[in-house]
VMD Tcl script that builds the backbone (N, CA, C; Angstrom):
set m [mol new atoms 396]
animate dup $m
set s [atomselect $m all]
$s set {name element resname resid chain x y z} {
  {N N UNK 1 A 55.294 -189.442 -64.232}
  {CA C UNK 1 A 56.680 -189.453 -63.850}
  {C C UNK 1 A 57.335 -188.202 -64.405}
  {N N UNK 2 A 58.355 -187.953 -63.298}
  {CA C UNK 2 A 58.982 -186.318 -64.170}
  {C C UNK 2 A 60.550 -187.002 -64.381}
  {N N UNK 3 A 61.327 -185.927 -65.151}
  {CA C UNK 3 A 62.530 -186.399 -65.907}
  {C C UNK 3 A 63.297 -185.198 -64.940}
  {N N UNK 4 A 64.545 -185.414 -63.925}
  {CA C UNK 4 A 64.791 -184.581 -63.536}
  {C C UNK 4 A 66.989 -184.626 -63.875}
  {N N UNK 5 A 67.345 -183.588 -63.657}
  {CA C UNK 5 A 68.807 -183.607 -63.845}
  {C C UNK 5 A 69.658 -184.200 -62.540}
  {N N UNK 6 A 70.357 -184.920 -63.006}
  {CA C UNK 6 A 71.418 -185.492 -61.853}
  {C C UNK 6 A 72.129 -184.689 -61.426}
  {N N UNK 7 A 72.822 -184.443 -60.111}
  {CA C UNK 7 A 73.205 -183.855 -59.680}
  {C C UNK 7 A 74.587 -183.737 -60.249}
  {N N UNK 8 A 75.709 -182.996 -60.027}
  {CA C UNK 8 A 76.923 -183.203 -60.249}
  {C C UNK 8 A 77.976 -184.355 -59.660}
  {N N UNK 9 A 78.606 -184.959 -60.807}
  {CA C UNK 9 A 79.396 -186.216 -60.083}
  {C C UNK 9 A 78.671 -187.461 -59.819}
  {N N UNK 10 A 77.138 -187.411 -59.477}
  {CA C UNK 10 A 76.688 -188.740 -59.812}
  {C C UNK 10 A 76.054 -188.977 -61.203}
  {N N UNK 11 A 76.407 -190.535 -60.597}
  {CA C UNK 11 A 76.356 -191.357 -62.554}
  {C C UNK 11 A 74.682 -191.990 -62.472}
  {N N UNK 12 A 74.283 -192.370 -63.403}
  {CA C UNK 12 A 73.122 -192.908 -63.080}
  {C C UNK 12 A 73.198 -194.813 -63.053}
  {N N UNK 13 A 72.496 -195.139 -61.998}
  {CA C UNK 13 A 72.912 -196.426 -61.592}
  {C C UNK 13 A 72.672 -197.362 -63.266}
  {N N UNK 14 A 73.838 -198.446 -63.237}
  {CA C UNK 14 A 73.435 -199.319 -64.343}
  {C C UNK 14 A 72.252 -200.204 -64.105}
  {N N UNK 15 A 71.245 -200.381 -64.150}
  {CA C UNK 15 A 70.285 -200.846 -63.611}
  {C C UNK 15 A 69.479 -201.551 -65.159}
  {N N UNK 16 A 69.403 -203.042 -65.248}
  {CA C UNK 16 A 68.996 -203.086 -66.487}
  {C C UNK 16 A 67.406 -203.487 -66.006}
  {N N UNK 17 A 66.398 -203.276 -67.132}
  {CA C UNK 17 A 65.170 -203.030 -66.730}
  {C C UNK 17 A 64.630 -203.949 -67.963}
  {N N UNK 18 A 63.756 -205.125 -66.865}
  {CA C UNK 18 A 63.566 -206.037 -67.268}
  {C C UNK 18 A 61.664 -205.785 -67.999}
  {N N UNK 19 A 61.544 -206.672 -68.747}
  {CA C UNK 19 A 60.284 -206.910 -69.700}
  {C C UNK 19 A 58.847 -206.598 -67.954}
  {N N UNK 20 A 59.053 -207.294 -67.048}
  {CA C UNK 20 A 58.385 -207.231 -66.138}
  {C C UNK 20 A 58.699 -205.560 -65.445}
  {N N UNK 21 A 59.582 -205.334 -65.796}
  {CA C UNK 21 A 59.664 -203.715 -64.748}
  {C C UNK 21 A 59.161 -202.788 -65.620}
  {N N UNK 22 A 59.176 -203.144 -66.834}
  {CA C UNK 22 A 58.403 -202.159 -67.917}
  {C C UNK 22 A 57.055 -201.863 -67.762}
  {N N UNK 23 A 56.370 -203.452 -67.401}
  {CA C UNK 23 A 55.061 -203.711 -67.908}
  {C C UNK 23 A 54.857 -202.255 -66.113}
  {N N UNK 24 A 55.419 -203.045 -65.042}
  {CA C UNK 24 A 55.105 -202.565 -63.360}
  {C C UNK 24 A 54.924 -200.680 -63.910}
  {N N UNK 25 A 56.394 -199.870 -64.808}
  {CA C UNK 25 A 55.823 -198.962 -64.697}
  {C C UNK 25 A 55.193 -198.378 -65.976}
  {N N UNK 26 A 55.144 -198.741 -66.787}
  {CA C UNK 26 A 53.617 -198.579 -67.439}
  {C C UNK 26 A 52.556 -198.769 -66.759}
  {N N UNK 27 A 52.227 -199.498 -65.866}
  {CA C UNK 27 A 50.808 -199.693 -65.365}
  {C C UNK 27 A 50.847 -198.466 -64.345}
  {N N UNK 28 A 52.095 -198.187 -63.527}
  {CA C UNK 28 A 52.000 -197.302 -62.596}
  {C C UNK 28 A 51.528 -196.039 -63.588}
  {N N UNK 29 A 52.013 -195.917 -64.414}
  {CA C UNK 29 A 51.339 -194.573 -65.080}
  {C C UNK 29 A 50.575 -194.185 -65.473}
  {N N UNK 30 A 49.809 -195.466 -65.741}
  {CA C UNK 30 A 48.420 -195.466 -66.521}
  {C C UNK 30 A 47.514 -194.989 -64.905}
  {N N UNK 31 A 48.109 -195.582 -64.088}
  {CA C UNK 31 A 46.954 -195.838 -62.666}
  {C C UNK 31 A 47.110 -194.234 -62.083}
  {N N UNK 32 A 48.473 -193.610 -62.461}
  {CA C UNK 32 A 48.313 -192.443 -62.149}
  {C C UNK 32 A 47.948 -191.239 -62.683}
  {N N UNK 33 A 47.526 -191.429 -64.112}
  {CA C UNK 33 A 46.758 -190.520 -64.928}
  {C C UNK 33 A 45.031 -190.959 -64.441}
  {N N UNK 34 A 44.906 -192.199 -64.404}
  {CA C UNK 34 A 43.326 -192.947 -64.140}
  {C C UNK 34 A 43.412 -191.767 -62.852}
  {N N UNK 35 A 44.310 -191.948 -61.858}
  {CA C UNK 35 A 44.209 -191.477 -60.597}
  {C C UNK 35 A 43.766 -189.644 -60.274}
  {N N UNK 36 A 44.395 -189.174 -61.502}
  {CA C UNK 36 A 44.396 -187.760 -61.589}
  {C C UNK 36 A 42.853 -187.291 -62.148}
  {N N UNK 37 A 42.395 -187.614 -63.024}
  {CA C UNK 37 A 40.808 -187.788 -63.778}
  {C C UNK 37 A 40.202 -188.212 -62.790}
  {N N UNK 38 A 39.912 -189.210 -61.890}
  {CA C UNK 38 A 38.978 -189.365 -60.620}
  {C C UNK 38 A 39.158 -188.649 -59.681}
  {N N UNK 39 A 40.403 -188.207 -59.335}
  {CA C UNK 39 A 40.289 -186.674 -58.475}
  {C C UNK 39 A 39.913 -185.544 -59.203}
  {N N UNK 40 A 40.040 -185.243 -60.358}
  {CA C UNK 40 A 39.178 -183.825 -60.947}
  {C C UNK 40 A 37.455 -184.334 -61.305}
  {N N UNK 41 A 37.161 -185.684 -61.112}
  {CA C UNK 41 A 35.552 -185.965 -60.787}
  {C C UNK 41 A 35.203 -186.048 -59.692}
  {N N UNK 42 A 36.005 -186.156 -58.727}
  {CA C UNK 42 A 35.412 -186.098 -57.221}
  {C C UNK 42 A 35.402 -184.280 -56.814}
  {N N UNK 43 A 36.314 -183.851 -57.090}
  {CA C UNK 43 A 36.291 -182.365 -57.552}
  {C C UNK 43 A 34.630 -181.663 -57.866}
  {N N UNK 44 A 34.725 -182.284 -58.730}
  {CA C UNK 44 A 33.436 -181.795 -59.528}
  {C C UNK 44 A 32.101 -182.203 -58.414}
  {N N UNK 45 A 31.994 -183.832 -58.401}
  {CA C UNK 45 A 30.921 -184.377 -57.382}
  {C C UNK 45 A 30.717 -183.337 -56.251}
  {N N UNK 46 A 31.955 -182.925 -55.382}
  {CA C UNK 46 A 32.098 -182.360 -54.353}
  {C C UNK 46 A 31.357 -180.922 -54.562}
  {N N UNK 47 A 31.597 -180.178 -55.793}
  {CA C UNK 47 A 31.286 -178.946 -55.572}
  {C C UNK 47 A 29.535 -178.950 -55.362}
  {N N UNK 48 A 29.294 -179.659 -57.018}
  {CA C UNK 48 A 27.858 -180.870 -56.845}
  {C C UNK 48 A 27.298 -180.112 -55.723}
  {N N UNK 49 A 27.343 -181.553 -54.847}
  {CA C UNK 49 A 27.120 -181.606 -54.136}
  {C C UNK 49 A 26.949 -180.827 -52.768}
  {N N UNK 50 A 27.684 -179.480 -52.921}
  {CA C UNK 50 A 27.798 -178.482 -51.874}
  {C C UNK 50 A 26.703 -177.299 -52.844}
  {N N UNK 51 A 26.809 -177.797 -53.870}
  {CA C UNK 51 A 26.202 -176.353 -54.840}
  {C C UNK 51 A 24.606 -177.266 -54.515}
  {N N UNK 52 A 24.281 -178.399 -54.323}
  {CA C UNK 52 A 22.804 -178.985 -54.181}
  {C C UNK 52 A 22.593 -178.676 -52.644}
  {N N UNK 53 A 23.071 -178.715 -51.557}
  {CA C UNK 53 A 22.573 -178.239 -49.880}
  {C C UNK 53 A 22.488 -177.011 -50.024}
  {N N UNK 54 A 23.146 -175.938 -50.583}
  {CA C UNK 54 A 22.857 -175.120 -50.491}
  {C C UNK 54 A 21.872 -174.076 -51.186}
  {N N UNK 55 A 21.531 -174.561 -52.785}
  {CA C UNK 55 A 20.052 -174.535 -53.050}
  {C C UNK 55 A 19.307 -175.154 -52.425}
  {N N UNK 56 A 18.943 -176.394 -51.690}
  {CA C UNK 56 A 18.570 -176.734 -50.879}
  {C C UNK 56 A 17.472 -176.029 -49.167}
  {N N UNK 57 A 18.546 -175.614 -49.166}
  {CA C UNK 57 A 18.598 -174.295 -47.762}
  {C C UNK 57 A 18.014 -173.352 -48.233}
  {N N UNK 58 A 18.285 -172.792 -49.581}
  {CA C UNK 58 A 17.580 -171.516 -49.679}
  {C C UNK 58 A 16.015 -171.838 -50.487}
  {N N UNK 59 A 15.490 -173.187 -50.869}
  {CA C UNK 59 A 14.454 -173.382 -51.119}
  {C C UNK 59 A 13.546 -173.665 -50.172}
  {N N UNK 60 A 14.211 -173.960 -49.147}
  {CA C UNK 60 A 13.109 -173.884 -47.866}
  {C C UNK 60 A 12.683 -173.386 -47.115}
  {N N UNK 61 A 13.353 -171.710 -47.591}
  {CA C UNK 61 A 13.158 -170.398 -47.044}
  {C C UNK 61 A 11.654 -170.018 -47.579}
  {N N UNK 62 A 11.233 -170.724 -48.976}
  {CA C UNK 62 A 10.278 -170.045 -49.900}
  {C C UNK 62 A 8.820 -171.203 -49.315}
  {N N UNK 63 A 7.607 -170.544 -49.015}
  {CA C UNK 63 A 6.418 -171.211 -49.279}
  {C C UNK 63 A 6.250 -172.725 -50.057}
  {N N UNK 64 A 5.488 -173.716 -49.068}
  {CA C UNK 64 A 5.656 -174.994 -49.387}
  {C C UNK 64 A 4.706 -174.847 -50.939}
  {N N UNK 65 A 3.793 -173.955 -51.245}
  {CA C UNK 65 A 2.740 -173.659 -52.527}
  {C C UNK 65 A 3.089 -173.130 -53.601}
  {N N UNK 66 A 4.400 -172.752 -53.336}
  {CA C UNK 66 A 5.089 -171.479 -54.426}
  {C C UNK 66 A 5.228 -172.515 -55.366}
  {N N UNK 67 A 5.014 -171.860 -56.446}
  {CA C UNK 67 A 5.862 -172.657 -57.631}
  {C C UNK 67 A 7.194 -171.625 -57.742}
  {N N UNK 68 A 8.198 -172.943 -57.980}
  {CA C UNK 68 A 9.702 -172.837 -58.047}
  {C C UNK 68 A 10.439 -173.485 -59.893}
  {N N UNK 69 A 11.057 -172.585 -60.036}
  {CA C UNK 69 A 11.244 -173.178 -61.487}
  {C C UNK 69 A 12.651 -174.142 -61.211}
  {N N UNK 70 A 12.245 -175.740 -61.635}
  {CA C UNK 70 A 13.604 -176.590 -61.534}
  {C C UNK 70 A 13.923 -176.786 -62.424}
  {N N UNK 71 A 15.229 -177.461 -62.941}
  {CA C UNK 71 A 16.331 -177.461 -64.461}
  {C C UNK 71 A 16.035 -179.124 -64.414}
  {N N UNK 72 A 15.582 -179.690 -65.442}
  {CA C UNK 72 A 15.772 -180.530 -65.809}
  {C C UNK 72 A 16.303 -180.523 -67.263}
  {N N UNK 73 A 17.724 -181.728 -67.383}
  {CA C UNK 73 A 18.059 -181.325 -68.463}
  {C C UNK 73 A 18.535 -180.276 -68.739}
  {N N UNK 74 A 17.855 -179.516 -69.946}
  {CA C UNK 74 A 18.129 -178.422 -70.394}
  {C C UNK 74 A 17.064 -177.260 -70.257}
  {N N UNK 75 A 16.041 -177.833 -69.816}
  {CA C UNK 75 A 14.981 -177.169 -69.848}
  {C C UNK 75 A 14.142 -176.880 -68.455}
  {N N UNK 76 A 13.836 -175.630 -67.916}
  {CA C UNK 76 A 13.318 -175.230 -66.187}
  {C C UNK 76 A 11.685 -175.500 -66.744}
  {N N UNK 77 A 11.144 -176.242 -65.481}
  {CA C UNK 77 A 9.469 -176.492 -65.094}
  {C C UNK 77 A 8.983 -175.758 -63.872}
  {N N UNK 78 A 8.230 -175.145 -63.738}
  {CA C UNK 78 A 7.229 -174.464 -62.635}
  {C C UNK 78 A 7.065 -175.662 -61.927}
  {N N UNK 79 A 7.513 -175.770 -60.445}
  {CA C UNK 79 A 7.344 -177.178 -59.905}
  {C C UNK 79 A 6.930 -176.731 -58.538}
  {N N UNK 80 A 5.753 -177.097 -57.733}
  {CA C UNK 80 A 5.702 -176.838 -56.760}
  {C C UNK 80 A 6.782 -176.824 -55.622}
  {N N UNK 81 A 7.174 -175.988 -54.721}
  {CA C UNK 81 A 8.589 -175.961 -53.631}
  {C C UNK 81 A 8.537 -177.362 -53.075}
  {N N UNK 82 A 7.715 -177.769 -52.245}
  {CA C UNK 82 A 7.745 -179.046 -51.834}
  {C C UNK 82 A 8.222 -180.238 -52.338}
  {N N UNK 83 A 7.996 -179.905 -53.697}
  {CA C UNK 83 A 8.015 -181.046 -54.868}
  {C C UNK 83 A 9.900 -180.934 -55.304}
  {N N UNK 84 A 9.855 -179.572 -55.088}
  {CA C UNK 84 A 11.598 -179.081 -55.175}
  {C C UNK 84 A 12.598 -180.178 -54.345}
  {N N UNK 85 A 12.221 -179.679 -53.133}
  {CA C UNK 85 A 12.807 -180.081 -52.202}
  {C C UNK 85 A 13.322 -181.459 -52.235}
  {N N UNK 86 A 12.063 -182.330 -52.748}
  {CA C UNK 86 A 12.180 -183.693 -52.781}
  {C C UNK 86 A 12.882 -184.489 -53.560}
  {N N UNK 87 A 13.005 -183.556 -55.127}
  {CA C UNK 87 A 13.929 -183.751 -56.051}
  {C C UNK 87 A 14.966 -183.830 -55.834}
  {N N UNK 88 A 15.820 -182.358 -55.144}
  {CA C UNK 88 A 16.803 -182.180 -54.053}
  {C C UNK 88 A 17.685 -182.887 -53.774}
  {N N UNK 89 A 16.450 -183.434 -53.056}
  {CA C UNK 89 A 17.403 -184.272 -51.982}
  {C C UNK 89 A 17.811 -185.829 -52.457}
  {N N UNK 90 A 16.812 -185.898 -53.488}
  {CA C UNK 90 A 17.121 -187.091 -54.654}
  {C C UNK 90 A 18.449 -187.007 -55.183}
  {N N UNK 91 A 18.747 -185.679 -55.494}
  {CA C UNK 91 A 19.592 -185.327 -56.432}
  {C C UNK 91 A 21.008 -185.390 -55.128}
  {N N UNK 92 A 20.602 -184.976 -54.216}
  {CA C UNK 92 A 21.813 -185.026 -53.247}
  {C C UNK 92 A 21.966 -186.056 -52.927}
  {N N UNK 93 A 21.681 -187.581 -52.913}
  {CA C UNK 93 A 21.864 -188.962 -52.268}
  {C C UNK 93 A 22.255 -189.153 -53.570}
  {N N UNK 94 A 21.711 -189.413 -54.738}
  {CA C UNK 94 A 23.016 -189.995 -55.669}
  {C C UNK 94 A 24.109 -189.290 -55.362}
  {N N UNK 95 A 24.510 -188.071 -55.402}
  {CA C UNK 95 A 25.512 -186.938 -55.755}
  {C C UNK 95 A 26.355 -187.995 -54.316}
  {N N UNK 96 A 26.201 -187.886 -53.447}
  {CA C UNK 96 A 26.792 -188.655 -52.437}
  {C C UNK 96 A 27.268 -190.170 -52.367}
  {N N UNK 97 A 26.100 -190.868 -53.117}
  {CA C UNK 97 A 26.131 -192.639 -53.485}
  {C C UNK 97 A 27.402 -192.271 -54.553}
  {N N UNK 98 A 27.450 -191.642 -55.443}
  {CA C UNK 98 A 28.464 -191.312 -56.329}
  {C C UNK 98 A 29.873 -190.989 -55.931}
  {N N UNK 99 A 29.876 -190.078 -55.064}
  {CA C UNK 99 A 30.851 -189.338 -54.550}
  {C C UNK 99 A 31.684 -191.162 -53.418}
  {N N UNK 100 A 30.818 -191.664 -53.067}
  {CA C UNK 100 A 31.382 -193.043 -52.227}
  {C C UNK 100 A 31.821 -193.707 -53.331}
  {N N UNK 101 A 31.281 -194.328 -53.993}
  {CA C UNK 101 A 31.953 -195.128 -55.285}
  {C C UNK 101 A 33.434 -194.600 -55.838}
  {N N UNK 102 A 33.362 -193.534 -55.876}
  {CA C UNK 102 A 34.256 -192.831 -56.413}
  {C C UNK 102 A 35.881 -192.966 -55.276}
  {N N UNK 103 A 35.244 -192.527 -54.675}
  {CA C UNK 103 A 36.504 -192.722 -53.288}
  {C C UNK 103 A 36.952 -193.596 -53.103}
  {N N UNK 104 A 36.058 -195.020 -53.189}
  {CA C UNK 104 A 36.825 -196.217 -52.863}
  {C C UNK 104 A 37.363 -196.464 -54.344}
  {N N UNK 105 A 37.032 -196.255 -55.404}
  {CA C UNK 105 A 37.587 -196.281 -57.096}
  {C C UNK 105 A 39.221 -195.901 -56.780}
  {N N UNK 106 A 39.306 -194.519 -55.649}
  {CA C UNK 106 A 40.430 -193.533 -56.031}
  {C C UNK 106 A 41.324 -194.598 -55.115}
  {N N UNK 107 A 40.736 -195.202 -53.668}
  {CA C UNK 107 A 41.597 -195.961 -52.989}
  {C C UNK 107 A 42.121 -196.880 -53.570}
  {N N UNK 108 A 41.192 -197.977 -53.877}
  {CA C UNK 108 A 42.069 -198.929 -55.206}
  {C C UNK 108 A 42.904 -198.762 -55.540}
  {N N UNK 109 A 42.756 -197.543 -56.361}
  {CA C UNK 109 A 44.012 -196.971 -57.355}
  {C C UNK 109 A 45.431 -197.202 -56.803}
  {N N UNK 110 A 45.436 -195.935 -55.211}
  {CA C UNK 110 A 46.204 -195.633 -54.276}
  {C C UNK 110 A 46.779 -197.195 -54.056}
  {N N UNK 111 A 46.039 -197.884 -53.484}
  {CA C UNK 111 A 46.593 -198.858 -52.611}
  {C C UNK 111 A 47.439 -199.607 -53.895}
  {N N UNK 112 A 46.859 -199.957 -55.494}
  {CA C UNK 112 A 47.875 -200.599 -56.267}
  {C C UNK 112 A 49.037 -199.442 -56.577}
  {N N UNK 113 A 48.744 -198.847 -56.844}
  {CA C UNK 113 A 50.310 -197.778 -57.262}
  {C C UNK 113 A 51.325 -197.780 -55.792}
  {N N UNK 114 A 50.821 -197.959 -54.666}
  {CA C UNK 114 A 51.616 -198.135 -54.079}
  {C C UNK 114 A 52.602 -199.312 -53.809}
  {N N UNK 115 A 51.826 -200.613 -53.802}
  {CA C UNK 115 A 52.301 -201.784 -54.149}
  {C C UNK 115 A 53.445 -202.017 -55.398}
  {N N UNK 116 A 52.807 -200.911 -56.370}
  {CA C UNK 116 A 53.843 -201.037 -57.492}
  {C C UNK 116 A 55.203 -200.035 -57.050}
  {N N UNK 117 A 54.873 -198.910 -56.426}
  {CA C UNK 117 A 56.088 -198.456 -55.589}
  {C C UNK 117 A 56.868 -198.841 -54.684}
  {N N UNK 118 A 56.326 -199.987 -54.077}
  {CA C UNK 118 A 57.470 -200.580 -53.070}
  {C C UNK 118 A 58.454 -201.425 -54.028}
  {N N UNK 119 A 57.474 -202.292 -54.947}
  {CA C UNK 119 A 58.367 -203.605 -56.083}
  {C C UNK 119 A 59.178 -202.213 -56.735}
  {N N UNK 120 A 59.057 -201.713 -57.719}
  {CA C UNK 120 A 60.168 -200.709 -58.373}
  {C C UNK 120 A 61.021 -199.949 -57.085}
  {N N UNK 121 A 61.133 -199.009 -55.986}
  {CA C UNK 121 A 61.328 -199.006 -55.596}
  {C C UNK 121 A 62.835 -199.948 -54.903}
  {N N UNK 122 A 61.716 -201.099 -54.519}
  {CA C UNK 122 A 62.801 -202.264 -53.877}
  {C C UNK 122 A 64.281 -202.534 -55.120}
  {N N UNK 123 A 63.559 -202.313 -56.425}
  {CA C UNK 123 A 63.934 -202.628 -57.822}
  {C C UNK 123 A 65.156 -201.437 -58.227}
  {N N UNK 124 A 64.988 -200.906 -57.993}
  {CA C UNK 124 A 65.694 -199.473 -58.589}
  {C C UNK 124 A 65.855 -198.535 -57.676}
  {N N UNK 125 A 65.420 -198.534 -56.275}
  {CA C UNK 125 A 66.220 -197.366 -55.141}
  {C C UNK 125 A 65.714 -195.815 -55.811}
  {N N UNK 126 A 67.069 -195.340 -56.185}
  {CA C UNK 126 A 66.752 -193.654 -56.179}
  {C C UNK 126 A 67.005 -193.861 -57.753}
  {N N UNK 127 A 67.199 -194.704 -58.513}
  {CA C UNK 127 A 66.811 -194.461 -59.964}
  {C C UNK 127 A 65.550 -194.122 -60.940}
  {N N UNK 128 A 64.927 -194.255 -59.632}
  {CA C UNK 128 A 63.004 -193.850 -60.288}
  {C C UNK 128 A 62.874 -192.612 -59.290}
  {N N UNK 129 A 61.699 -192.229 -59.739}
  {CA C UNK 129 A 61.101 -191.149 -59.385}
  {C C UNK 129 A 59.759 -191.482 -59.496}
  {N N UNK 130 A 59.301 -192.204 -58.711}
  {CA C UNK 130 A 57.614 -192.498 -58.724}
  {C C UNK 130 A 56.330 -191.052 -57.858}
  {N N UNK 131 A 56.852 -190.015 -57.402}
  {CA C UNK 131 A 56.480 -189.167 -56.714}
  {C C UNK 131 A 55.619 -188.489 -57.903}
  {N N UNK 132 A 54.251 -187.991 -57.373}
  {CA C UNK 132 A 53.536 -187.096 -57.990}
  {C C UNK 132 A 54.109 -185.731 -58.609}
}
mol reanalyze $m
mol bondsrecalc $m
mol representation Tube
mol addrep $m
C-alpha cells in the first residue's frame, strides 16, 4: 500500500476501522508481498527455462559421440551429447512442471486479494488505496 497526499479541500472520510478490516488489510498485504516474491520466481523459472531450449538447440548442433561437459551442482562431467540432451530436457519439464505450479500459486493469490478488494473497497470507497 502507498501513503499518498490529499488533495486540497478534501478531508479524509471518518471511516472507523473495525478489528475485522484490520485483520482484511493485513492479509491483503501480506498476499501482496507473497504476490511480488512469486513473480520475481516465475521471473527467474522463465529465464530458466528459455536459458535450458536454448542450450538445448545448440547441443544438437554437436555429434551424438562428442563428449559435452554438463554442470551438475557445482561441479562439470564429460557426458556424452546424447546423454546431454536427455538431461535437458529433464531439466526443461520440471523447469515447466514448476513454472505451472507457480502460476496457479500466483492466481490464488490474485483471485484472494481481489476478493479482499471488493470487501474493503465496498468498506471504505476512495479511503484506501489497494492499487499496486
Amino acid at each position: 500500500m502507498s501513503l499518498q497526499m490529499l488533495p486540497d479541500g478534501q478531508e479524509t472520510p471518518d471511516v472507523q476501522v473495525s478489528w475485522e478490516d484490520q485483520t482484511r488489510i493485513n492479509t491483503f498485504s501480506k498476499l501482496n508481498s507473497r504476490l511480488s516474491n512469486l513473480e520475481d520466481e516465475q521471473k527467474i523459472l522463465a529465464d530458466e527455462k528459455e536459458y535450458l531450449e536454448d542450450v538445448s538447440t545448440e547441443i544438437e548442433l554437436i555429434d551424438e559421440d562428442e563428449l559435452v561437459q554438463y554442470k551438475v551442482g557445482d561441479t562439470f562431467y564429460w557426458i556424452k551429447q546424447s546423454e546431454v540432451v536427455e538431461r535437458l530436457e529433464k531439466d526443461s519439464e520440471k523447469t515447466e512442471e514448476s513454472l505451472i505450479l507457480l502460476d496457479d500459486k500466483v492466481q490464488s493469490i490474485k483471485d484472494e486479494m481481489e476478493e479482499l478488494k471488493t470487501a474493503l473497497y465496498a468498506r471504505f470507497g476512495n479511503a484506501i488505496n489497494l492499487e499496486r
